[in-house]
Backbone as XML, in Angstrom:
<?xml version="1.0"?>
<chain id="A" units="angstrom">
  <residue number="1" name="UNK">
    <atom name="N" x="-5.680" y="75.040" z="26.611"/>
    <atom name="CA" x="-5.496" y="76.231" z="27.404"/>
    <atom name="C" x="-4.043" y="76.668" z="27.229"/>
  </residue>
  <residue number="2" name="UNK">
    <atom name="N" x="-3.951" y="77.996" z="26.679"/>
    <atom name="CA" x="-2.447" y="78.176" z="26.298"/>
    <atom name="C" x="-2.245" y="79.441" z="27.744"/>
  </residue>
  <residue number="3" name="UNK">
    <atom name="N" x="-0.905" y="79.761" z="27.824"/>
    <atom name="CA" x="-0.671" y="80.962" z="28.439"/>
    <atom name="C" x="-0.485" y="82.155" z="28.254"/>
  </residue>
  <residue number="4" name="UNK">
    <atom name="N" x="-0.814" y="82.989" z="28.105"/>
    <atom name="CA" x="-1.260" y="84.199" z="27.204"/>
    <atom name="C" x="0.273" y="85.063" z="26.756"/>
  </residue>
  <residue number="5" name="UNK">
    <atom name="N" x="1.156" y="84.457" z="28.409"/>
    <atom name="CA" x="2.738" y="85.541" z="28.471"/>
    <atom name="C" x="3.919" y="84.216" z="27.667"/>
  </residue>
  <residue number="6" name="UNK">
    <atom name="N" x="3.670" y="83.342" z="28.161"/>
    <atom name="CA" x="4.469" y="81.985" z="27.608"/>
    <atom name="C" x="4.429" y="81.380" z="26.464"/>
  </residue>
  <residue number="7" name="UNK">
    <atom name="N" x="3.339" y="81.295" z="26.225"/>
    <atom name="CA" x="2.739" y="80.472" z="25.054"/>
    <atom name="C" x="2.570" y="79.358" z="25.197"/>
  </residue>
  <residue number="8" name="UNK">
    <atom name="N" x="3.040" y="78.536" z="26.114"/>
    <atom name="CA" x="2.871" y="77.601" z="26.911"/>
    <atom name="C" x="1.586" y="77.049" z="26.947"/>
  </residue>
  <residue number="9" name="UNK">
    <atom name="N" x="0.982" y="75.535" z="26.650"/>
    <atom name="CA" x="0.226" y="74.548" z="26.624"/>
    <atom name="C" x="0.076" y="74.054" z="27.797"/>
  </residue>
  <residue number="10" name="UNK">
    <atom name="N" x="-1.240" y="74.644" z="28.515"/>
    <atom name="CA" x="-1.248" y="74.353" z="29.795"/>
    <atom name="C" x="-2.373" y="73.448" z="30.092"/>
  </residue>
  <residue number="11" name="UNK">
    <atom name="N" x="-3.284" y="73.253" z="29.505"/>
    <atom name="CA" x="-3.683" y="71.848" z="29.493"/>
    <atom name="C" x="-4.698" y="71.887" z="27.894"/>
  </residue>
  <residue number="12" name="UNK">
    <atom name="N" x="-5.919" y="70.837" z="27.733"/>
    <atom name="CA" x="-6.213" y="70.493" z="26.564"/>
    <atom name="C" x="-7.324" y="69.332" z="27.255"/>
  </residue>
  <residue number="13" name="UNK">
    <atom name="N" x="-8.818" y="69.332" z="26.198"/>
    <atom name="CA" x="-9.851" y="68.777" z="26.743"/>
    <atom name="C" x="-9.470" y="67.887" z="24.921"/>
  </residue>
  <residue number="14" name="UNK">
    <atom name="N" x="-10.208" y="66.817" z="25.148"/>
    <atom name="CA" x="-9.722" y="65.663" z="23.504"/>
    <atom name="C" x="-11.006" y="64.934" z="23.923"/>
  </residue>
  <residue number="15" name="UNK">
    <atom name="N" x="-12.110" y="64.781" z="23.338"/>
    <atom name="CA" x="-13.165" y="64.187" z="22.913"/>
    <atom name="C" x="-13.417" y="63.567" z="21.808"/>
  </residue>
  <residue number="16" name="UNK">
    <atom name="N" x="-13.283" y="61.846" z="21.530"/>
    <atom name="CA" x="-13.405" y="61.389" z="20.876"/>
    <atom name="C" x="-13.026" y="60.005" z="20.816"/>
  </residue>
  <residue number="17" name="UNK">
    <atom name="N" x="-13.264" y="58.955" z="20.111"/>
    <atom name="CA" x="-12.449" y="58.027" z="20.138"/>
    <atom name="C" x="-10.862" y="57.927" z="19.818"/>
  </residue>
  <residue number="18" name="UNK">
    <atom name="N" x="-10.218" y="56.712" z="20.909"/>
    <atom name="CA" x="-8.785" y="57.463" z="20.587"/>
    <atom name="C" x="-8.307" y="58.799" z="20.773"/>
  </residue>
  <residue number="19" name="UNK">
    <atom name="N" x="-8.770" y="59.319" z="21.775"/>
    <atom name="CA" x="-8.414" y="60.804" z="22.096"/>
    <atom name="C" x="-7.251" y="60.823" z="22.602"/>
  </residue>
  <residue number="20" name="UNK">
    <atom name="N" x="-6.914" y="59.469" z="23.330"/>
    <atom name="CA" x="-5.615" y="59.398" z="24.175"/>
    <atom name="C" x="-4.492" y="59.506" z="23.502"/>
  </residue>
  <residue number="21" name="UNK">
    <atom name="N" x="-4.553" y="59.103" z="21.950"/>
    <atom name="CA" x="-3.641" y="59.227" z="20.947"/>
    <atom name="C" x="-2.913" y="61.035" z="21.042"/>
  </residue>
  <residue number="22" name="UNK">
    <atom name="N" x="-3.878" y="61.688" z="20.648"/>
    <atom name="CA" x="-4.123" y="62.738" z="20.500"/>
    <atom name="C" x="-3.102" y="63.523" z="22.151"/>
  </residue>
  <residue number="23" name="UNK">
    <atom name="N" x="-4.207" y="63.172" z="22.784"/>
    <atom name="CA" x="-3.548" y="63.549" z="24.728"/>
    <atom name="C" x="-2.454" y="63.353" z="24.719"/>
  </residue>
  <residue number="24" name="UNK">
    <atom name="N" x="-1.642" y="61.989" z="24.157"/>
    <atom name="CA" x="-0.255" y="61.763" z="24.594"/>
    <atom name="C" x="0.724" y="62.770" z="23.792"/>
  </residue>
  <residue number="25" name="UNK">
    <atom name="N" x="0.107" y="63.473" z="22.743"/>
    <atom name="CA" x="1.253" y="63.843" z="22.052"/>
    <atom name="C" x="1.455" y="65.590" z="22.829"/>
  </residue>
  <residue number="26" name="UNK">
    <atom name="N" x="-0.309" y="65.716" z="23.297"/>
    <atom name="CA" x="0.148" y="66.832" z="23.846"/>
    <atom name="C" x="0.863" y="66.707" z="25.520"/>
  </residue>
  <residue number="27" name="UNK">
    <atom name="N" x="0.518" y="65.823" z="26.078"/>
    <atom name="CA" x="0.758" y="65.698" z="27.526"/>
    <atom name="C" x="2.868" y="65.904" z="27.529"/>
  </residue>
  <residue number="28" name="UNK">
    <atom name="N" x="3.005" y="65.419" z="26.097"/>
    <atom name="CA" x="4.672" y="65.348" z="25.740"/>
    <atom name="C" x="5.011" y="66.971" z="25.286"/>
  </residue>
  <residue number="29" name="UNK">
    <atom name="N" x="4.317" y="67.489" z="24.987"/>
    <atom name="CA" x="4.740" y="69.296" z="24.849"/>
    <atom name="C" x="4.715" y="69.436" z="26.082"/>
  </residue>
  <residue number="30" name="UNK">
    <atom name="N" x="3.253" y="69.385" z="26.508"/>
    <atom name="CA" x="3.372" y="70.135" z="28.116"/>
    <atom name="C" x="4.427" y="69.746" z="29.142"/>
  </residue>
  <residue number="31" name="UNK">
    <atom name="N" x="5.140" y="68.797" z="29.263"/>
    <atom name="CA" x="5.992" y="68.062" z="30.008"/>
    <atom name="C" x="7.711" y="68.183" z="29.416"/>
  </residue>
  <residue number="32" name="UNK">
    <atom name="N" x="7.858" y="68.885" z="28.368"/>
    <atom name="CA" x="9.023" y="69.795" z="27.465"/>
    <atom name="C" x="8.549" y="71.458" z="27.729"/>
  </residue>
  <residue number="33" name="UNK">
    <atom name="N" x="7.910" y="71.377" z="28.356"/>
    <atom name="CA" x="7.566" y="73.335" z="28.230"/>
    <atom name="C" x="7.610" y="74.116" z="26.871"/>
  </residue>
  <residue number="34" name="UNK">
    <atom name="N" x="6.911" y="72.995" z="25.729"/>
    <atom name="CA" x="7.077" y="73.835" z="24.020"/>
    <atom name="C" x="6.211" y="74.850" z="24.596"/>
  </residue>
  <residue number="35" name="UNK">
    <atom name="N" x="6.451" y="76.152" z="23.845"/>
    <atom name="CA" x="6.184" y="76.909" z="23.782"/>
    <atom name="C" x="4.750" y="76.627" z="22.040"/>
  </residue>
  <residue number="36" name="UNK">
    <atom name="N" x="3.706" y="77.273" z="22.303"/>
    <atom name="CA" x="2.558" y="76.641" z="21.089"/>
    <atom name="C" x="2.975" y="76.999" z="19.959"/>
  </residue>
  <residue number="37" name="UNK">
    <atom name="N" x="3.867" y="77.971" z="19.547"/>
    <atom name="CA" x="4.736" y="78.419" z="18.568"/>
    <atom name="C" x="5.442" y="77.263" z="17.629"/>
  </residue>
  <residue number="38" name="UNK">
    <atom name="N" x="5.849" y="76.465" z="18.682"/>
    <atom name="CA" x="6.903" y="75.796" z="18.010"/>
    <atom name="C" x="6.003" y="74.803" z="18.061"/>
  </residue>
  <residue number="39" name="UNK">
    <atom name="N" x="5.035" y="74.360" z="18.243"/>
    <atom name="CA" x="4.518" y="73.131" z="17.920"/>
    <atom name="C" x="3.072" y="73.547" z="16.629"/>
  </residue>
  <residue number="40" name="UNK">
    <atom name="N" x="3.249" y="74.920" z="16.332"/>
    <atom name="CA" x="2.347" y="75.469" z="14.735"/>
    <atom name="C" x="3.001" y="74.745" z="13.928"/>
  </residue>
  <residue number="41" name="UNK">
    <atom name="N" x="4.643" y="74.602" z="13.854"/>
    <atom name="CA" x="5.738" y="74.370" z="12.941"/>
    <atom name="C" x="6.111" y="72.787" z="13.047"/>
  </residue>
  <residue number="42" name="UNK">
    <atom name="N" x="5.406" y="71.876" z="13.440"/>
    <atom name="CA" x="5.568" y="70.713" z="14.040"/>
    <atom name="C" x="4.957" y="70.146" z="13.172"/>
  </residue>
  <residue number="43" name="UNK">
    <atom name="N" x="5.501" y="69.239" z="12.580"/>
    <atom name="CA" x="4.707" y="67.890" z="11.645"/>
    <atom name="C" x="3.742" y="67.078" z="12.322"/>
  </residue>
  <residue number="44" name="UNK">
    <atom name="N" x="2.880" y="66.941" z="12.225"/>
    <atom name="CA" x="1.964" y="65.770" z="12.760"/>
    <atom name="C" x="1.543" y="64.520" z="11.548"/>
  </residue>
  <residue number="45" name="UNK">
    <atom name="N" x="2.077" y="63.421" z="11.876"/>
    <atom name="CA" x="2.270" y="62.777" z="10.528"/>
    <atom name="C" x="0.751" y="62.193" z="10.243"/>
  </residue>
  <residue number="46" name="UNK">
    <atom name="N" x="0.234" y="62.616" z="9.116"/>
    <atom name="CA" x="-0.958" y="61.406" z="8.394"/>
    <atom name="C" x="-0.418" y="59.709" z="7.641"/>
  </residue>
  <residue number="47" name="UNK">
    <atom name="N" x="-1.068" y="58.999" z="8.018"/>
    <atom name="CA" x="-2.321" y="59.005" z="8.665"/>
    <atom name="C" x="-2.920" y="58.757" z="10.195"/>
  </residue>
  <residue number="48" name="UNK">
    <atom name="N" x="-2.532" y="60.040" z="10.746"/>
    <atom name="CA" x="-3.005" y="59.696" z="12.580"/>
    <atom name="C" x="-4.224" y="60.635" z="12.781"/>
  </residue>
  <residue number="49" name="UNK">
    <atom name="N" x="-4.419" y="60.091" z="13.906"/>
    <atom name="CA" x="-5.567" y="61.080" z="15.036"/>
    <atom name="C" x="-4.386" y="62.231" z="15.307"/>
  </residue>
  <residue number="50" name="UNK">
    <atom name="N" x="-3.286" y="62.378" z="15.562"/>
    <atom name="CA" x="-2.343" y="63.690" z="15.891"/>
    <atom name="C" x="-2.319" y="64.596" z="15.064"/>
  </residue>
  <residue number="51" name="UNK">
    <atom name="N" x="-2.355" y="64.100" z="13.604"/>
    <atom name="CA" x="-2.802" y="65.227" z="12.296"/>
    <atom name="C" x="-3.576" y="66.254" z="12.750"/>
  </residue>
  <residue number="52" name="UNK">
    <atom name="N" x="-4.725" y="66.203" z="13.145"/>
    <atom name="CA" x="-5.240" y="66.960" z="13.480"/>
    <atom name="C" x="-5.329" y="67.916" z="13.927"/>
  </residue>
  <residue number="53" name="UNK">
    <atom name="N" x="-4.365" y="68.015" z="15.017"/>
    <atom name="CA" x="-3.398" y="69.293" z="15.675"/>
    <atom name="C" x="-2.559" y="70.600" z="14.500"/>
  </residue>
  <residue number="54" name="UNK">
    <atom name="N" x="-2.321" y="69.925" z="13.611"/>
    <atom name="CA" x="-2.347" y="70.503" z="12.484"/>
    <atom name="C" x="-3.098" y="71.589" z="12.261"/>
  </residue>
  <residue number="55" name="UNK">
    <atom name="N" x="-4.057" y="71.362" z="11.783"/>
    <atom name="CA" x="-5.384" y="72.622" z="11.560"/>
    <atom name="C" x="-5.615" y="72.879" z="13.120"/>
  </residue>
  <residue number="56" name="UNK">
    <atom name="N" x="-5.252" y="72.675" z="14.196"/>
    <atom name="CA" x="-5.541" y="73.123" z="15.406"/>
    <atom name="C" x="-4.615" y="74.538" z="15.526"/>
  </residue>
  <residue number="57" name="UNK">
    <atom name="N" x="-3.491" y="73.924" z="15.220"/>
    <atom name="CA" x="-2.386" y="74.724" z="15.820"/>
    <atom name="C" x="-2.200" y="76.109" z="14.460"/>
  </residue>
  <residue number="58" name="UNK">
    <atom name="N" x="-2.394" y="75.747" z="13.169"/>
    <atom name="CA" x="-2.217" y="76.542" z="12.291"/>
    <atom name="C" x="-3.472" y="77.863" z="12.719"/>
  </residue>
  <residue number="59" name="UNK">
    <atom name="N" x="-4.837" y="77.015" z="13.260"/>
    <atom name="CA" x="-5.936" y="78.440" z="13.637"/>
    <atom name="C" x="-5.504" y="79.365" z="14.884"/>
  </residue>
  <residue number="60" name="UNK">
    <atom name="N" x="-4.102" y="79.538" z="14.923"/>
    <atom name="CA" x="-4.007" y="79.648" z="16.589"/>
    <atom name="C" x="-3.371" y="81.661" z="16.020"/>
  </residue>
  <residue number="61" name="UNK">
    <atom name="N" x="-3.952" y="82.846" z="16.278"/>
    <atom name="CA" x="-2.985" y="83.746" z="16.523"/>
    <atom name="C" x="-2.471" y="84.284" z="17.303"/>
  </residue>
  <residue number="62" name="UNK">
    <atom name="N" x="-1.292" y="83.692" z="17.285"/>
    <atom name="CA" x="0.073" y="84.066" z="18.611"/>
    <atom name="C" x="0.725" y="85.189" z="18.010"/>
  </residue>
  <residue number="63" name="UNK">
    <atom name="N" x="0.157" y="86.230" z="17.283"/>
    <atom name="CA" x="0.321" y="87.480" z="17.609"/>
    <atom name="C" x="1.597" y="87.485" z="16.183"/>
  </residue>
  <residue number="64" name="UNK">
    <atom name="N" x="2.522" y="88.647" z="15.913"/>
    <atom name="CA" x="4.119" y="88.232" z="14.981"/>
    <atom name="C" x="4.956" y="87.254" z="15.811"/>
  </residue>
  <residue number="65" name="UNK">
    <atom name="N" x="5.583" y="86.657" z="14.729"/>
    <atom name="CA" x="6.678" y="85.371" z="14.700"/>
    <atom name="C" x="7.437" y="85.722" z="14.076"/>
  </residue>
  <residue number="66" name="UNK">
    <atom name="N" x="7.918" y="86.892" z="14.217"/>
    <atom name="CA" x="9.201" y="87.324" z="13.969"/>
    <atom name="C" x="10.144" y="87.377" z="14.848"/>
  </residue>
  <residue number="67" name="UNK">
    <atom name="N" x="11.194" y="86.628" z="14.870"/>
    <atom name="CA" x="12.065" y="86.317" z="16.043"/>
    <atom name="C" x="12.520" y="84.856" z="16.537"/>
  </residue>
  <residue number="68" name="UNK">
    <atom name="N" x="10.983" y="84.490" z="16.102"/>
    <atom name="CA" x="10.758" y="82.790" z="16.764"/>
    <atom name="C" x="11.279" y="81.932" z="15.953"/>
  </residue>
  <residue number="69" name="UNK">
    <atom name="N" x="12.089" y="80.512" z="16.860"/>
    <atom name="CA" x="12.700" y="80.036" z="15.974"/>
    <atom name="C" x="11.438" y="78.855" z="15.267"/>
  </residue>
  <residue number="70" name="UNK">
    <atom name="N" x="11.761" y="78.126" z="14.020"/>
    <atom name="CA" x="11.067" y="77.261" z="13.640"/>
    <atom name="C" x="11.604" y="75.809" z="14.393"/>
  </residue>
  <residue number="71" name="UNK">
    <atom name="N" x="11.074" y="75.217" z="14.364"/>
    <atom name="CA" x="10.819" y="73.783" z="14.938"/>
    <atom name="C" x="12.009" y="72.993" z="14.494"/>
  </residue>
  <residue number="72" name="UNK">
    <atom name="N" x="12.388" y="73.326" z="13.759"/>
    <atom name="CA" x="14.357" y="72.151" z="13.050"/>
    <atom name="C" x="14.811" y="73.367" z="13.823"/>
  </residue>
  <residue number="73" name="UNK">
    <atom name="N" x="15.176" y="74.770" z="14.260"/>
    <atom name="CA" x="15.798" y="75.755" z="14.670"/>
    <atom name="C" x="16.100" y="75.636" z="16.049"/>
  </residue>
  <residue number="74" name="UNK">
    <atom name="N" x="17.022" y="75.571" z="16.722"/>
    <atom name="CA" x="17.697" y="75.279" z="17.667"/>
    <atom name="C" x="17.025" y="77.217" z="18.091"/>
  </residue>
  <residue number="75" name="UNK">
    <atom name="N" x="16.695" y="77.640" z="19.393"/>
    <atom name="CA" x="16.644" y="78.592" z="20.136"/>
    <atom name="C" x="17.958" y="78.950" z="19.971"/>
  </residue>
  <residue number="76" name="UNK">
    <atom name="N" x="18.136" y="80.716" z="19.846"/>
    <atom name="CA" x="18.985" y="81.374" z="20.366"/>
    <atom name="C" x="20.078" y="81.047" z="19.088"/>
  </residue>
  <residue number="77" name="UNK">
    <atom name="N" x="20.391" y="80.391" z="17.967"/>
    <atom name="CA" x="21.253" y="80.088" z="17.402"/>
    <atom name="C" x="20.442" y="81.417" z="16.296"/>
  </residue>
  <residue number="78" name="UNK">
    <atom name="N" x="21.554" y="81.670" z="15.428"/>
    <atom name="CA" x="20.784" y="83.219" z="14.396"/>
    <atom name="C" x="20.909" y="82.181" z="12.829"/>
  </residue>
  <residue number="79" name="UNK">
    <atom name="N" x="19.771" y="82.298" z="12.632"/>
    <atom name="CA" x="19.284" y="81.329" z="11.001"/>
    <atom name="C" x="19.134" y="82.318" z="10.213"/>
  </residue>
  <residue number="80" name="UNK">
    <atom name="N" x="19.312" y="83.769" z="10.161"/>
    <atom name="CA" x="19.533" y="84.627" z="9.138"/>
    <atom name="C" x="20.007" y="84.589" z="7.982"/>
  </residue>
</chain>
């Protein structure tokens, strides 16, 4: 469940074995206030159950990302 004005990860249903794998990595965005932007740009390392978020987060359209910083990009600093 994202927030439509924030982008914000406001909660997440994980069905499967080892889902908790999965839960913890998001329960750690939601509890940093990432914005879902910055976690499209987020490595999820193989070989895990977190990979997965990967093709989760890449199907996601949050509209232009022009502006937004990438995930090594510190907010508010200009990477031009």
């Amino acid at each position: 469940v994202i927030d439509a004005e924030t982008n914000q990860l406001l909660g997440a249903a994980i069905l499967g074995i080892e889902g908790g794998e999965v839960m913890s990595v998001l329960q750690t965005a939601m509890m940093g206030h990432l914005p879902v932007d910055r976690l499209q740009s987020a490595p999820f390392a193989h070989p895990t159950l977190a990979e997965s978020l990967n093709n989760l987060f890449a199907g996601l359209d949050l509209g232009p990302s022009e502006g937004r910083p990438r995930c090594n990009e510190p907010e508010g600093e200009d990477n031009s």
